[in-house]
N, C-alpha and C positions, 0 to 999 in steps of 0.2 A: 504494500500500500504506500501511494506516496502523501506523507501526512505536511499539511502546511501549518505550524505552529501560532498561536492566535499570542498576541503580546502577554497574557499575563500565562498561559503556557508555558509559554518557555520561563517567565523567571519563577513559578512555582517548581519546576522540573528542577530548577536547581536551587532555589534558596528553603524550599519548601514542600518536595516531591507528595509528604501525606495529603495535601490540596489535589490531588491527581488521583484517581480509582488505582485498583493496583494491575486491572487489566489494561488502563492506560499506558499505565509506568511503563508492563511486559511491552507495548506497543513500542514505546521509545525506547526502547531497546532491542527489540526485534530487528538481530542484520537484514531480515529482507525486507523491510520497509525503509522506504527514502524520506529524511527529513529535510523540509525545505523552509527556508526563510524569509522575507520581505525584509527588503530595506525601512520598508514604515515600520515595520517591528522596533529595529533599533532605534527610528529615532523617536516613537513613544515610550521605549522604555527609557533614555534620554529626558521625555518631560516627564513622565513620573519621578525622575530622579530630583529633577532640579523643582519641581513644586510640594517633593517630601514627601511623598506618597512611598516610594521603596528608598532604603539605605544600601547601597553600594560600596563596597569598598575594592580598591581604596578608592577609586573615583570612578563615575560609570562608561567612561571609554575606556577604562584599563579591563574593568568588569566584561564589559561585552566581550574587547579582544580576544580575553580569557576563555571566553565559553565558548566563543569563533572557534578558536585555536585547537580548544578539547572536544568538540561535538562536532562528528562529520555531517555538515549541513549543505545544502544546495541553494544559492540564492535565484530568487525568482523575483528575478529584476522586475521594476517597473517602466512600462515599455509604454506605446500609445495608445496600445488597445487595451491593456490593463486600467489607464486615462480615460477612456472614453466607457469603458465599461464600468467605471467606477460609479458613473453618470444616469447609470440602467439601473444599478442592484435596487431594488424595492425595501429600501429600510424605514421604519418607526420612527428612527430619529436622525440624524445629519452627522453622526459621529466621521470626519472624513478619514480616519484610519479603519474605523468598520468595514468602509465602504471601500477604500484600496482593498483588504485584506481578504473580502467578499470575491472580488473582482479579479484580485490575483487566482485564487481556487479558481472559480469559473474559466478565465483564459488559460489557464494552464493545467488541468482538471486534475486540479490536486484535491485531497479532503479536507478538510479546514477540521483543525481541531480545538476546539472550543467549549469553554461553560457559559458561553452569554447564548442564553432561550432567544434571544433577537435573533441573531444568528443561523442556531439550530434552526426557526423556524421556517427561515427560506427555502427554497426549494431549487433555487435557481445555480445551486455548486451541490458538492458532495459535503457533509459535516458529520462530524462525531464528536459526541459529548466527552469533555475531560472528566466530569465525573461521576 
C-alpha cells in the first residue's frame, strides 16, 4: 500500500506512536508498503512548531531532517495539478493544507492516512483511519 502520511501522523508516529492503533503502527512499518510525504506536511509541522502547539527539539528543521534522514519516505511533490486539484476537493472547511494533502492522494492515488472524520469522509482519494 502506498500510505500518504497526514501532518499530525507523522509527528505522532514518532513523538507519540500510542496516538496510532497498533495495526496502524504494523502498517508503518510494513517493508511493502510505501510511505510518502508532502512538502505541506513539513511546513505545517513548521507552524505548529512556531505557534506552540508541538515542542521540537532541538529546533524543528533539525527535527524534520532527523526523521527525513531515518524514515525511508517518498516525497510527493507538489506539482500543478496537485494546485489545481487542490481547488476541487469538496471540504467542510478551507483548511489549505487539508486540501493540498486531499489533492496530493487523489493525483497521485496514494491512501491518505489520517484521524481527521473530515477527511475520512470524502470519497474522492483513498483514506485510512490512524486510529
Amino acid at each position: 500500500m502506498k500510505l500518504l502520511l497526514d501532518t499530525h501522523v507523522l509527528v505522532w508516529s514518532v513523538l507519540d506512536p500510542g496516538q496510532l492503533s497498533e495495526a496502524i503502527r504494523n502498517e508503518l512499518e510494513n517493508p511493502a508498503n510505501e510511505l510518502w510525504l508532502s512538502p505541506i506536511t513539513l511546513w505545517e509541522i513548521h507552524l505548529l512548531a512556531e505557534k506552540g502547539r508541538i515542542v521540537l527539539r532541538p529546533d524543528p528543521s533539525r527535527w524534520i531532517q532527523r526523521v527525513l534522514d531515518s524514515i525511508p519516505f517518498h516525497e510527493a511533490v507538489v506539482t500543478h495539478a496537485v494546485a489545481l486539484k487542490s481547488r476541487q476537493i469538496d471540504l467542510s472547511h478551507q483548511d489549505p493544507a487539508d486540501q493540498f494533502l486531499a489533492a496530493t492522494a487523489a493525483i497521485y492515488e496514494l491512501t491518505l492516512l489520517t484521524a481527521d472524520e473530515r477527511l475520512l469522509d470524502l470519497r474522492q482519494f483513498q483514506s485510512l483511519a490512524a486510529r
